[in-house]
DSSP file (Angstrom, degrees, kcal/mol; ACC not computed):
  #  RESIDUE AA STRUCTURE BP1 BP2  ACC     N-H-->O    O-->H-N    N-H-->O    O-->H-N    TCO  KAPPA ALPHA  PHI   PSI    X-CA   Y-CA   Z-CA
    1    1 A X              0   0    0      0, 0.0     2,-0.2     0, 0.0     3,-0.1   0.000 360.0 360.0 360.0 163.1  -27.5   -7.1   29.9
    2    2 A X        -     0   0    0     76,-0.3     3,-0.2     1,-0.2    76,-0.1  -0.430 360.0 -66.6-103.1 161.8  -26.3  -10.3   30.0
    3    3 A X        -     0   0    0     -2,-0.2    -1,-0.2     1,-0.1    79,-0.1  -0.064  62.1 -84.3 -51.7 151.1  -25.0  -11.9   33.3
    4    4 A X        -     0   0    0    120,-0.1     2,-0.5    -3,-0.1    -1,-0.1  -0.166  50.8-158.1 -55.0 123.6  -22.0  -10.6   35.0
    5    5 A X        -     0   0    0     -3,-0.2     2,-0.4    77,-0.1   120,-0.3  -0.947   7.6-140.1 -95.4 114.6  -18.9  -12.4   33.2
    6    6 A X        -     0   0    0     -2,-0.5    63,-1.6   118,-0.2     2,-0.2  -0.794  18.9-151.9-132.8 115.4  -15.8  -12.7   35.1
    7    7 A X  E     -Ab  68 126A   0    118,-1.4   120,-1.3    -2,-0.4     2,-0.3  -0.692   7.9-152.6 -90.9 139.7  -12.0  -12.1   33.2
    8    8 A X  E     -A   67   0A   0     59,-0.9    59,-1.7   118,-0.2     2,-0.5  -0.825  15.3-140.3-124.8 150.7   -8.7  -13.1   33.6
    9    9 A X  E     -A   66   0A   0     -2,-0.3     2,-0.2    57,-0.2    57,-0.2  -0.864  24.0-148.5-102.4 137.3   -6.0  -11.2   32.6
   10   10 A X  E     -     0   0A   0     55,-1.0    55,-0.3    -2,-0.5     2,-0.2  -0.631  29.3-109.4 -95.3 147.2   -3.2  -14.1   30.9
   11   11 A X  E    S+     0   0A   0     -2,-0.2     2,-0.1    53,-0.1    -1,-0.1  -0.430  77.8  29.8 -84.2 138.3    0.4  -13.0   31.4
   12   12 A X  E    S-     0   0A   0     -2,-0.2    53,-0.5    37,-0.1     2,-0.3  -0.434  91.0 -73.3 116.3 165.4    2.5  -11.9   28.9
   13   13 A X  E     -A   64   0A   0     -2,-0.1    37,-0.4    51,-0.1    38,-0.4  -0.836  45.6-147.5-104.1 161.8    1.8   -9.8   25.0
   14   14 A X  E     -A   63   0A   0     49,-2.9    49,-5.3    -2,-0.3     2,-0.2  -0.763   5.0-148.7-130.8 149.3    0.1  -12.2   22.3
   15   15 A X  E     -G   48   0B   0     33,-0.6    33,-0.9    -2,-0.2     2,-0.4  -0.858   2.4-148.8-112.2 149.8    1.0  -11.6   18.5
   16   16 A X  E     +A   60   0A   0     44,-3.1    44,-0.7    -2,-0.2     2,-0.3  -0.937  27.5 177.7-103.8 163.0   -1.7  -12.5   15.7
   17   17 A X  E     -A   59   0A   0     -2,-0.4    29,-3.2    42,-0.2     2,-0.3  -0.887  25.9-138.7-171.5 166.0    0.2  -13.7   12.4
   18   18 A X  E     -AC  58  45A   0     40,-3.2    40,-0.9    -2,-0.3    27,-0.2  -0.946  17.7-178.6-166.7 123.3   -0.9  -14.8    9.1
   19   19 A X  E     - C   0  44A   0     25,-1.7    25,-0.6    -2,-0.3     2,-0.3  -0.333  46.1 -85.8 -97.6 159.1    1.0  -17.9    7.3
   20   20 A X    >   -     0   0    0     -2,-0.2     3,-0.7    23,-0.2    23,-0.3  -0.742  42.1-110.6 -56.6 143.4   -0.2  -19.0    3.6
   21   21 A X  T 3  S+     0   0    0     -2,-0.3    22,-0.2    21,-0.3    21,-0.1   0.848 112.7  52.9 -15.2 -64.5   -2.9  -21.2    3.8
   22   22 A X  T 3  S+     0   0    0     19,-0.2    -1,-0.2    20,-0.1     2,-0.1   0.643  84.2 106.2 -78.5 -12.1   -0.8  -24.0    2.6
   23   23 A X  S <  S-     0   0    0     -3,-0.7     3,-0.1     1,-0.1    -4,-0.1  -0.313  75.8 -97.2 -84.5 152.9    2.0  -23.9    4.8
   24   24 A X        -     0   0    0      1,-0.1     2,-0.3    -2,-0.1    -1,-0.1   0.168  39.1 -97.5 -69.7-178.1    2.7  -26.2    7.5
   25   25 A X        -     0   0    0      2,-0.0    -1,-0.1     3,-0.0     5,-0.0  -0.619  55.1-136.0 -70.2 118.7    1.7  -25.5   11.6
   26   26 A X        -     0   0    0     -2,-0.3     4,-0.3     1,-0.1     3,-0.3  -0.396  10.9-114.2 -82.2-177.1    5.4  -24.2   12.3
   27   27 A X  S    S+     0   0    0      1,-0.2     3,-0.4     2,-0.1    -1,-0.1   0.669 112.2  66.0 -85.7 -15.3    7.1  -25.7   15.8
   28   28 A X  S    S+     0   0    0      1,-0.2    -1,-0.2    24,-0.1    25,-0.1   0.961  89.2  68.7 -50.7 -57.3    7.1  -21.9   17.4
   29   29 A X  S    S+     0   0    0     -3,-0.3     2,-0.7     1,-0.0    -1,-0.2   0.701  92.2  71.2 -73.9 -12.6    3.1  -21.8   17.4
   30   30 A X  S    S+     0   0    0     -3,-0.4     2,-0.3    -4,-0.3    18,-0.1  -0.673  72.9  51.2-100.4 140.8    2.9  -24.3   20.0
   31   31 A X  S    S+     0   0    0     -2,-0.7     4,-0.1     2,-0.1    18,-0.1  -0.997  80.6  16.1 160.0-135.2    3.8  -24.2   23.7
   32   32 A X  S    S+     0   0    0     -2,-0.3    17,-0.1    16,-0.1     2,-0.0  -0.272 101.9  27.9 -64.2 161.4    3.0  -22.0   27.1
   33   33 A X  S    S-     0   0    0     15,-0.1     2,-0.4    -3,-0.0    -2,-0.1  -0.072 103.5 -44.3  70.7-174.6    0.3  -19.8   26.9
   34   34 A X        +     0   0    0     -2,-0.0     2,-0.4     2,-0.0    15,-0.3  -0.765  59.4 179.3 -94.7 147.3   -3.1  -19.6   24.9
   35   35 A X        -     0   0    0     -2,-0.4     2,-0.3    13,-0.1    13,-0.2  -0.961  14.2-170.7-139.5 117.0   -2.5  -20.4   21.9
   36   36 A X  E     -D   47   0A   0     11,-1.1    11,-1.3    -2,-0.4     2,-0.3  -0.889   3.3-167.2-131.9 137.3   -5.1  -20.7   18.7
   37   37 A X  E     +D   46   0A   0     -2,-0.3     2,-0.3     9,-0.2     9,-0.2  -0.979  12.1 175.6-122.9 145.3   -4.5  -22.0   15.3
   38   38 A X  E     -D   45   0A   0      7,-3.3     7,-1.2    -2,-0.3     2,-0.5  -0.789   8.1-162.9-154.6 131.3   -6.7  -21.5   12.5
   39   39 A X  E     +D   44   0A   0     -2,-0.3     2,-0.4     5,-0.2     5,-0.2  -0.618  12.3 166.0-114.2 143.9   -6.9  -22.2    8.9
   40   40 A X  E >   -D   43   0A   0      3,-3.7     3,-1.8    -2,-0.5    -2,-0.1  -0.974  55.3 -96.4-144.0 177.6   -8.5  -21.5    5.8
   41   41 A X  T 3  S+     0   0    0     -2,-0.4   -19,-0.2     1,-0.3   -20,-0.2   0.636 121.0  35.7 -66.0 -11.3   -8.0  -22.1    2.5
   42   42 A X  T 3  S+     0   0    0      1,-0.2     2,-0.4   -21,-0.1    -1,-0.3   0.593 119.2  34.7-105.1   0.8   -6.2  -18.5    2.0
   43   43 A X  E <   - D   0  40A   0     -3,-1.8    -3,-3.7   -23,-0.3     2,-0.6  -0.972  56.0-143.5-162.5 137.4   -4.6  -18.1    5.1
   44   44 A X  E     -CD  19  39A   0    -25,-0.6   -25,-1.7    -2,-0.4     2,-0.3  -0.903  39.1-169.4 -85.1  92.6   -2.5  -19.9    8.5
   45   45 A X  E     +CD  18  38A   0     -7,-1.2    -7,-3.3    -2,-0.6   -27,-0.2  -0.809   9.3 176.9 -94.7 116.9   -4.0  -17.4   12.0
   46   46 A X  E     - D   0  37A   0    -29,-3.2     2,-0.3    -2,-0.3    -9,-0.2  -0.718  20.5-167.7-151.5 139.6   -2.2  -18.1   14.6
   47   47 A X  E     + D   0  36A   0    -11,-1.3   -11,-1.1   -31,-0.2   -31,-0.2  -0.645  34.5 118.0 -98.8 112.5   -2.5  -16.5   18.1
   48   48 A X  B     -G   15   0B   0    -33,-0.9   -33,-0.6    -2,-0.3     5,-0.2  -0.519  68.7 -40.6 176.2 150.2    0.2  -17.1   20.6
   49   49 A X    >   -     0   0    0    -15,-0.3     3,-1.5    -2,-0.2     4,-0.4   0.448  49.9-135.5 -11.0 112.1    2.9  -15.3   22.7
   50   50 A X  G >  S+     0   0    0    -37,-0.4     3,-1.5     1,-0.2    -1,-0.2   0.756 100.9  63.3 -59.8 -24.6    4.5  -12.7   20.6
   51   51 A X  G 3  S+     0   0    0    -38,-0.4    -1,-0.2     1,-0.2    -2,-0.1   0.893  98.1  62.2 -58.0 -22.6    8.2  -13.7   21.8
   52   52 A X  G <  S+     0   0    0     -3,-1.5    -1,-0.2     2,-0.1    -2,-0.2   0.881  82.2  99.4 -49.9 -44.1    7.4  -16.8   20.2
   53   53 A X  S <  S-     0   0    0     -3,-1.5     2,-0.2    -4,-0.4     4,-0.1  -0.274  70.1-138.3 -57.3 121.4    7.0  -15.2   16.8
   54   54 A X    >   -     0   0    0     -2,-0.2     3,-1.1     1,-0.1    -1,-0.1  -0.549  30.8 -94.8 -88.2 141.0   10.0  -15.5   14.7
   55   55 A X  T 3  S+     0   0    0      1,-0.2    -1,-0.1    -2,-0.2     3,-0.1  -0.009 106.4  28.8 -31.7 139.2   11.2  -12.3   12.6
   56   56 A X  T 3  S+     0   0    0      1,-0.4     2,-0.4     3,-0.0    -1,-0.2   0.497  89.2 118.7 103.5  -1.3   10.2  -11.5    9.0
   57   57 A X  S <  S-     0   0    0     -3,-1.1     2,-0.6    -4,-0.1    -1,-0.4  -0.740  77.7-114.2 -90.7 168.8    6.7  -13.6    9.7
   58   58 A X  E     +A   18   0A   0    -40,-0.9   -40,-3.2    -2,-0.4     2,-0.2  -0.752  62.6 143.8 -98.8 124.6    3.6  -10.9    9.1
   59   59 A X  E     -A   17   0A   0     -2,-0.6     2,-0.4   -42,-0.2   -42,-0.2  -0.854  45.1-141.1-155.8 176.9    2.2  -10.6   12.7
   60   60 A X  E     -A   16   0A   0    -44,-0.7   -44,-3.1    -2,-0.2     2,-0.1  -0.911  31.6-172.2-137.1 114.2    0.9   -7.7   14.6
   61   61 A X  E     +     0   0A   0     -2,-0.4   -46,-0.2   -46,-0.2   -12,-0.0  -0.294  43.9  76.5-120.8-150.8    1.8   -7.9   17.9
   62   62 A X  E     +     0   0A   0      1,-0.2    47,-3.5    -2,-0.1     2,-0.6   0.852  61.8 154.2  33.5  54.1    1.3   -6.2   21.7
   63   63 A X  E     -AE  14 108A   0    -49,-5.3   -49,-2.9    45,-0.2     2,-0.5  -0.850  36.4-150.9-111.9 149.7   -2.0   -7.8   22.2
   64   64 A X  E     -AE  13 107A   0     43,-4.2    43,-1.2    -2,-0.6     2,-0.3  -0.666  13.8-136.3-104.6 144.0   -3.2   -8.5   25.6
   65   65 A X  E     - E   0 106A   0    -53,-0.5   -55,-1.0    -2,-0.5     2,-0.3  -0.728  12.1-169.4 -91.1 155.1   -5.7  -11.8   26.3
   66   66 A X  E     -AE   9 105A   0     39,-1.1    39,-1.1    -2,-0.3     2,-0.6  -0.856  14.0-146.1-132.9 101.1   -8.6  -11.7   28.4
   67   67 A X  E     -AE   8 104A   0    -59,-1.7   -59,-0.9    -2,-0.3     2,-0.8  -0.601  10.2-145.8 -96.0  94.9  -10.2  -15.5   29.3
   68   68 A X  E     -AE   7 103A   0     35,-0.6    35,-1.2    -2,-0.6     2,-0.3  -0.861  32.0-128.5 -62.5 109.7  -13.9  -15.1   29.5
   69   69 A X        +     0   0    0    -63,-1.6   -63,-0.2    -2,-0.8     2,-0.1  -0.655  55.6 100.5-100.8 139.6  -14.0  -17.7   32.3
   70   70 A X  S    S-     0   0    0     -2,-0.3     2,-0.2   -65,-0.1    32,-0.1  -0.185  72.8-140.0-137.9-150.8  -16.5  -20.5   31.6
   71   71 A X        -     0   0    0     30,-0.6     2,-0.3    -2,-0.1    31,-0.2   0.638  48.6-169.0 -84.5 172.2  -16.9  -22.7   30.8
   72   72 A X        -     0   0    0     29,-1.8    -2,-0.1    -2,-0.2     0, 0.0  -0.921  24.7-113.1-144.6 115.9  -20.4  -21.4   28.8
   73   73 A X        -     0   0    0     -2,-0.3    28,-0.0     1,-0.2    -1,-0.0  -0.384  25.0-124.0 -63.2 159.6  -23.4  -23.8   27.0
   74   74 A X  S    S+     0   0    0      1,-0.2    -1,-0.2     3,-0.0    27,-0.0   0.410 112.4  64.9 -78.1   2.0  -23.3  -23.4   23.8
   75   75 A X  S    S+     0   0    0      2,-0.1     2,-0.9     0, 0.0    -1,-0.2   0.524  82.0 100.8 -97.8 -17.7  -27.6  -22.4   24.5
   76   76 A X        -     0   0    0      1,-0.1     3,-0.2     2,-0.1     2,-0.2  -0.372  60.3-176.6 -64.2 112.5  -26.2  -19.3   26.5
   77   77 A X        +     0   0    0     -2,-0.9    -1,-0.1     1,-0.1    -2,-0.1  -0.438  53.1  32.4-116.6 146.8  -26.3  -16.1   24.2
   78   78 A X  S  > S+     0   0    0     -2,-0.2     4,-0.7     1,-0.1   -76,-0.3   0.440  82.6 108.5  81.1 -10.1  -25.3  -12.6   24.5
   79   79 A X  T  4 S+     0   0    0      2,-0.2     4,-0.1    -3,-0.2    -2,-0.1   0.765  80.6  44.5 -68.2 -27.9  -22.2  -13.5   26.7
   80   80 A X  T >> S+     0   0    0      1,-0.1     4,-2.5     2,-0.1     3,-2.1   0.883 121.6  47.4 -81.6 -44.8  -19.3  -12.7   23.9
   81   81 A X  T 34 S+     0   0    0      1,-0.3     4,-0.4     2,-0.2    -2,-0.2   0.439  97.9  57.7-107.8  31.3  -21.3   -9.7   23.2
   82   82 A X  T 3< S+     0   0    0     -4,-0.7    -1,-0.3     2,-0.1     4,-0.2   0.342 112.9  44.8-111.9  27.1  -22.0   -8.2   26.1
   83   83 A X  T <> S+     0   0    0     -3,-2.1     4,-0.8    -4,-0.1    -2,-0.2   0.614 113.4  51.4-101.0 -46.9  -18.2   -8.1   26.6
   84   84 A X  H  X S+     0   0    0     -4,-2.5     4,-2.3     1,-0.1    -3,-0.2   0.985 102.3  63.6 -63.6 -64.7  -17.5   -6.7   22.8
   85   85 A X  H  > S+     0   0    0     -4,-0.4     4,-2.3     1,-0.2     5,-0.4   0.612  94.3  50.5 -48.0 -49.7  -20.0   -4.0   23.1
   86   86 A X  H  > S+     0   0    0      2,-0.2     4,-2.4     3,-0.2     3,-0.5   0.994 125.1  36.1 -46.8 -65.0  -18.5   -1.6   25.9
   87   87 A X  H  X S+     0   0    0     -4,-0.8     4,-0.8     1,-0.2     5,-0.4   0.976 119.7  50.4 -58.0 -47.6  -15.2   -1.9   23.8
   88   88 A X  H >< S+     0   0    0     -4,-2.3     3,-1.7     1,-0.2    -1,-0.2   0.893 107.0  45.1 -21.4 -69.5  -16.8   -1.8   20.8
   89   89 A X  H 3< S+     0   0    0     -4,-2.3    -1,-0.2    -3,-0.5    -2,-0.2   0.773 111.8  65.5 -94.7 -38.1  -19.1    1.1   21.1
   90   90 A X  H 3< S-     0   0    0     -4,-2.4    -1,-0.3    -5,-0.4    -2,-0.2   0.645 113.5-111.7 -58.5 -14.5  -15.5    3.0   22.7
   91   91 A X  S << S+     0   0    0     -3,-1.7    -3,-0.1    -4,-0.8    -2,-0.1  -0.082  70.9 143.5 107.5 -57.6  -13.9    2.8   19.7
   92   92 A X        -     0   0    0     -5,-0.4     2,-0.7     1,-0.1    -1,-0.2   0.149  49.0-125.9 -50.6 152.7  -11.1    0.0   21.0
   93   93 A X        -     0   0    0     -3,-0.1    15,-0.8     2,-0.0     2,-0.3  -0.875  35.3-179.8-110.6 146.0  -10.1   -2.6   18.5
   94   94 A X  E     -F  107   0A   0     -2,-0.7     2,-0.3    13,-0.1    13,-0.2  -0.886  26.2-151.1-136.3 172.3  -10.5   -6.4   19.7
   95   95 A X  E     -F  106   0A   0     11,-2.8    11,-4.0    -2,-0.3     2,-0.3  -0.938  14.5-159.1-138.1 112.0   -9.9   -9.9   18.4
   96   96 A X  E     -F  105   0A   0     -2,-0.3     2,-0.5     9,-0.3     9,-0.2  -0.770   6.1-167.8-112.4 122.4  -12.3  -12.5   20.0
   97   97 A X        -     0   0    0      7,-1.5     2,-0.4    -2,-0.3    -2,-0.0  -0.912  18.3-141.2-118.9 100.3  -10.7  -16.3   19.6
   98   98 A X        -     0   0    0     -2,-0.5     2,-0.3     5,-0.2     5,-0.3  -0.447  19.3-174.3 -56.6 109.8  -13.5  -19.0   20.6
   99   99 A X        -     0   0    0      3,-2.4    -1,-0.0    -2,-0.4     5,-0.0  -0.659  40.0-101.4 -88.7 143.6  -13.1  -22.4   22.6
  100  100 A X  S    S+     0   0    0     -2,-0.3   -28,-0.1     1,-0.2    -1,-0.1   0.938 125.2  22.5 -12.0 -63.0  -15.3  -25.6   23.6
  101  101 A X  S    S-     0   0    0    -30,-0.1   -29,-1.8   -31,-0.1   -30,-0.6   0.764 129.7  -8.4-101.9 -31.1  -15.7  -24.2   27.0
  102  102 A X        -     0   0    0    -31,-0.2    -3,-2.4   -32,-0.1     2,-0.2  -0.711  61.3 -88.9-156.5-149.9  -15.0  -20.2   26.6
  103  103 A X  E     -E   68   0A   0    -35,-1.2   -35,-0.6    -5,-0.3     2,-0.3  -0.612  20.6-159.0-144.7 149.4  -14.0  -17.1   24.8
  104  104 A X  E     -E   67   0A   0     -2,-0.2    -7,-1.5   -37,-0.2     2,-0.3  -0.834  17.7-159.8-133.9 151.5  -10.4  -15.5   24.7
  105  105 A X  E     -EF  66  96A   0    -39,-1.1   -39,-1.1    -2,-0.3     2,-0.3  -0.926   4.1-149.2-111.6 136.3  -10.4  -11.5   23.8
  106  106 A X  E     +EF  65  95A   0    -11,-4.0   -11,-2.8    -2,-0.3     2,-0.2  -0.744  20.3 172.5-102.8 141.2   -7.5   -9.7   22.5
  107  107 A X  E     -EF  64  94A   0    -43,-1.2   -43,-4.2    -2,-0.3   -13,-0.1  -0.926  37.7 -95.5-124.7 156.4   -7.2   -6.4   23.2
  108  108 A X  E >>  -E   63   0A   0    -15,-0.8     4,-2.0    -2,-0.2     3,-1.1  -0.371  28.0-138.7 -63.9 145.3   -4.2   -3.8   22.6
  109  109 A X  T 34 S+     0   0    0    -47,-3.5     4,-0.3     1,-0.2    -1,-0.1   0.681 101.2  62.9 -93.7  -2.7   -2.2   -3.6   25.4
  110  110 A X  T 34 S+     0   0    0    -48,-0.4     4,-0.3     2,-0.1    -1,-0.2   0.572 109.6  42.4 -87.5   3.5   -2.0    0.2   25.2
  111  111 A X  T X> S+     0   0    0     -3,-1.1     4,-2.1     1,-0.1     3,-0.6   0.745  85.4 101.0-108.1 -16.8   -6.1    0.5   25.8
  112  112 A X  H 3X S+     0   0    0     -4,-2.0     4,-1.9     1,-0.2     5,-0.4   0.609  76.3  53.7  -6.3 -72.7   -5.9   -2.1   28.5
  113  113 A X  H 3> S+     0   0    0      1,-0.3     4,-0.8    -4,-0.3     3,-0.3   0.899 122.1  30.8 -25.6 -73.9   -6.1    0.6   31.2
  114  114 A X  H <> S+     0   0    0     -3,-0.6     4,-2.0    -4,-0.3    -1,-0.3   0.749 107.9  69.6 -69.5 -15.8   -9.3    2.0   29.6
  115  115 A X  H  X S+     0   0    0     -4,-2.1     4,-2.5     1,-0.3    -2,-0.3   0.935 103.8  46.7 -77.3 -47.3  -10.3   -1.5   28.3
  116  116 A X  H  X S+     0   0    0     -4,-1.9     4,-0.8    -3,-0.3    -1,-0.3   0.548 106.8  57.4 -39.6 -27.4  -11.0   -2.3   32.4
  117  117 A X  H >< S+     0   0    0     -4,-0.8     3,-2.9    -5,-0.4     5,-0.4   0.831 105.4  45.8 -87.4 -74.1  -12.7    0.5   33.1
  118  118 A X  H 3X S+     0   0    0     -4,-2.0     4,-0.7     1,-0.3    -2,-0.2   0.605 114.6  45.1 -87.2  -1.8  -15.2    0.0   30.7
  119  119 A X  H 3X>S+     0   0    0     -4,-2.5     4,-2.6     1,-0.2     5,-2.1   0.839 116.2  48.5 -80.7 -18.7  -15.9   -3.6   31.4
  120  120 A X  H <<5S+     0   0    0     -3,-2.9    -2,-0.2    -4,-0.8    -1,-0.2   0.880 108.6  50.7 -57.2 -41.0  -15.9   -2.8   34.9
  121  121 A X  H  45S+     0   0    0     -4,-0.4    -2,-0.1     1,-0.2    -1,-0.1   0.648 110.3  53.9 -95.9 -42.9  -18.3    0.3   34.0
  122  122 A X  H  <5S-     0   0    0     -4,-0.7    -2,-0.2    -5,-0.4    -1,-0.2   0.995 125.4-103.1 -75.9 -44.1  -20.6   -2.7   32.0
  123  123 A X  T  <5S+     0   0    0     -4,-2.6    -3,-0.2     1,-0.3    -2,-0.1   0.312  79.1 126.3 140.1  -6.1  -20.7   -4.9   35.4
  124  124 A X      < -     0   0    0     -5,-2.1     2,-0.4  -120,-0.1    -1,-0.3  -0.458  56.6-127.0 -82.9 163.3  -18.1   -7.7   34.7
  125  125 A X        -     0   0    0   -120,-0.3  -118,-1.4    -2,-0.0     2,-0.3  -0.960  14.4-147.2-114.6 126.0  -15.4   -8.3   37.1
  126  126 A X  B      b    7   0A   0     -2,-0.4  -118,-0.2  -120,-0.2  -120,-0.1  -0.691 360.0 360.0 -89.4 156.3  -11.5   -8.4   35.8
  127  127 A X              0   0    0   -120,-1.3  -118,-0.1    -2,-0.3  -119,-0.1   0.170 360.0 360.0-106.2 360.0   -9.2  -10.9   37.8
């Protein structure tokens, strides 16, 4: 296993939503919290507090973050997935958002509960 990784829980539920590609970064996606934009040519991702999210956009919301605290070289391996795997291998569905320095995972905020035991279970410490 990979070394113990130590998680912070970020306040608040996170939405994910999906723009068109072509449309511009609206002024909601930015401000308090973590917050990820990402584009490709079919689609606008963007990650950030659900209150933020304005009606009528296609979002999924009551996800919780988790900050894989780093920061982590970029030669260090097996650290996103010895964090994915416990949840993984449970069943839970996650959304893993990547940084310079570290690793964000969404999780549902109704497995939270169970989503702490089993990273506790793997050997990581939640905050």
């Amino acid at each position: 296993m990979a070394a113990c990784v130590r998680l912070e829980l970020l306040p608040g539920h996170y939405a994910v939503s999906r723009l068109d590609g072509a449309e511009p970064i609206p002024a909601w996606a930015d401000g308090a919290g973590f917050v990820s934009i990402s584009r490709s040519a079919n689609e606008l991702s963007i990650v950030c507090l659900q209150a933020r999210v304005p009606g009528g956009v296609k979002s999924e919301g009551e996800w919780v973050c988790l900050q894989l605290v780093g920061p982590f070289a970029f030669s260090e391996t097996g650290i996103v997935l010895s964090v994915v795997r416990p949840l993984s291998e449970a069943g839970l569905g996650i959304f893993v958002v990547s940084t310079y320095d570290g690793d964000f995972l969404m999780l549902k905020a109704a497995d939270l509960d169970r989503g702490r035991r089993l990273l506790t279970e793997a050997g990581h410490r939640l905050g």
